[in-house]
LOTORNU-227968 format. One line per field, with one value per residue (C-alpha): residue number from 1; residue in three letters; x, y, z. Coordinates in steps of 0.001 Angstrom, whole numbers, plus 500000, padded with zeros to 6 digits. Each point is the difference from the previous one (the first is absolute). Layout:
LOTORNU-227968
resi = c(NUM ...)
resn = c(ALA ...)
px = c(X ...)
py = c(Y ...)
pz = c(Z ...)
END
This chain:
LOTORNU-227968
resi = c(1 2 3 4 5 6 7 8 9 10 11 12 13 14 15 16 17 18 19 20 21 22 23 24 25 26 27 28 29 30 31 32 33 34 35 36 37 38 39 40 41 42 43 44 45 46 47 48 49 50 51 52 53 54 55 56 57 58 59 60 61 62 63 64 65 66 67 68 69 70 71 72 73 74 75 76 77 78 79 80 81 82 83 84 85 86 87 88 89 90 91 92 93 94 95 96 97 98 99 100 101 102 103 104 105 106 107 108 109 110 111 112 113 114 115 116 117 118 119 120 121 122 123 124 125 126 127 128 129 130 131 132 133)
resn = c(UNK UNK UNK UNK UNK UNK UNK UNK UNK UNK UNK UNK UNK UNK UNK UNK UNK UNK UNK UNK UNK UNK UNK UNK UNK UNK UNK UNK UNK UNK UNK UNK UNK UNK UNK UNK UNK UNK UNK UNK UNK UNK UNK UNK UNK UNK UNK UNK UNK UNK UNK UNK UNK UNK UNK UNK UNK UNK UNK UNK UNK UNK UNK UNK UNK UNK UNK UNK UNK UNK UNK UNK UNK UNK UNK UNK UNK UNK UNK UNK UNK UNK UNK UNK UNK UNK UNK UNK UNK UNK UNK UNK UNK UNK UNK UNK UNK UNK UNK UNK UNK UNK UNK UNK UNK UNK UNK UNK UNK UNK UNK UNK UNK UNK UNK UNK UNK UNK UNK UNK UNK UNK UNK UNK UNK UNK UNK UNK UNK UNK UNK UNK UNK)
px = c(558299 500792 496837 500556 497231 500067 498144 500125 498851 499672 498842 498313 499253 502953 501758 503111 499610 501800 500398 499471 501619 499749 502160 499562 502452 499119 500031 503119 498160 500665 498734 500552 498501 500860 499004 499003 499691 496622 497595 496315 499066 500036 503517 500884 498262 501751 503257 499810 499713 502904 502651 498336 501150 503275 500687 499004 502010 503253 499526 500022 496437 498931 496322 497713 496763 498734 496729 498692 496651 500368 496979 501201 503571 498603 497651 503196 502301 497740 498497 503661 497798 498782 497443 501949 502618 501748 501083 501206 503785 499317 498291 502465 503009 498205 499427 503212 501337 497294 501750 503332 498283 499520 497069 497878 496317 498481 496823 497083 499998 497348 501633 499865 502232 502519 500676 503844 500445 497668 501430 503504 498566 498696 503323 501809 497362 501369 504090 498675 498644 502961 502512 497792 500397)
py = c(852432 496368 497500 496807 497538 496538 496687 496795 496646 496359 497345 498083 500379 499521 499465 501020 504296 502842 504044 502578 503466 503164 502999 502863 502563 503414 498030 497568 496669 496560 497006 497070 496469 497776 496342 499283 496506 498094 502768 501087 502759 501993 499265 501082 503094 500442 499315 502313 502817 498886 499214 503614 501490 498483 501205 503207 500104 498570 502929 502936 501192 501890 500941 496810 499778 496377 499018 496559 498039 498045 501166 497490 502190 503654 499542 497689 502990 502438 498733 498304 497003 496724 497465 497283 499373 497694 503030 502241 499446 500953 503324 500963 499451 502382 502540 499925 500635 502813 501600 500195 502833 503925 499550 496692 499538 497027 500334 497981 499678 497855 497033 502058 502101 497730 498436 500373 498676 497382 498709 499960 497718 497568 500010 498886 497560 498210 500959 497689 497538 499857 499781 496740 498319)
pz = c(223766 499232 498915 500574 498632 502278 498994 501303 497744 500621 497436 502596 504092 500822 496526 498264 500753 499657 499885 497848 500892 497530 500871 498192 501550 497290 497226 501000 500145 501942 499685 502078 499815 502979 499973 504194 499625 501097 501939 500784 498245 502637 500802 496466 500511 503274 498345 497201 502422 502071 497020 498484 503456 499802 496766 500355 502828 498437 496798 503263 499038 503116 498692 498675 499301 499297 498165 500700 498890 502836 502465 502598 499218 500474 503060 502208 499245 500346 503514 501146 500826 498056 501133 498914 502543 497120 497811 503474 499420 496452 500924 502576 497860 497728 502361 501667 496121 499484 502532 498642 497268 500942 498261 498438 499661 498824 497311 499134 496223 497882 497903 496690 500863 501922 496827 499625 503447 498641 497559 501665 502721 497282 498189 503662 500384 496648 501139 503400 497935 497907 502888 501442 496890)
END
C-alpha cells in the first residue's frame, strides 16, 4: 500500500503557503513541495490533499493511504461534510478525487510524525516567497 504524508503551511493567515506531500511507495520515495500562493491555513491543508490526490493519481497508484495532522482534514473526509461552507468546493474536489482510487483511506497522524510532509510544506512556503520577489 502507498503512504502518502500531506501537510499544508502558511507563514501568516492568509500568507505566502504551500504543500508538503511524502510518498513512500515500498521504499521508492517522492517528495513534492508546491508553493499555493497566499492561503488560510486551512486552504493549505486542503490543498495538500488535493495536489497529493492528483499525484497519486497521475503515478497509477490504485491503493493510497494518506496520513494527515490536519484534524479539520480527517473528520471533513471522514464525515463528507464541513461546517465551513467556505472550504466545500475544496472538500468535494477531494472527494470526487478519493474516488478515482480502488482503495484510499485518509489517517489522523500527530505532528511528530508528519514531519517529512512538514518540512516539504515549509520549503514551498520559501519557493512562494521566492517566486513573489
Amino acid at each position: 500500500m502507498i503512504e502518502v504524508y500531506i501537510d499544508g503551511a502558511s507563514a501568516g493567515n492568509p500568507g505566502p503557503s504551500g504543500a508538503g506531500i511524502f510518498i513512500n511507495n515500498n521504499g521508492d520515495v517522492h517528495r513534492h513541495s508546491i508553493p499555493l500562493g497566499s492561503l488560510e491555513n486551512h486552504e493549505a491543508e486542503y490543498q495538500a490533499l488535493i495536489h497529493g490526490l492528483k499525484i497519486c493519481l497521475r503515478l497509477e497508484f490504485k491503493v493510497v493511504s494518506f496520513r494527515t495532522d490536519s484534524q479539520l482534514i480527517s473528520q471533513a473526509i471522514e464525515k463528507e461534510f464541513v461546517k465551513n461552507k467556505r472550504y466545500s468546493p475544496l472538500l468535494s474536489e477531494a472527494l470526487e478525487l478519493a474516488e478515482q482510487f480502488d482503495l484510499f483511506f485518509l489517517k489522523w497522524i500527530p505532528s511528530s510524525e508528519n514531519k517529512a510532509a512538514d518540512q516539504l510544506a515549509r520549503q514551498a512556503i520559501r519557493l512562494n516567497e521566492g517566486n513573489e520577489a
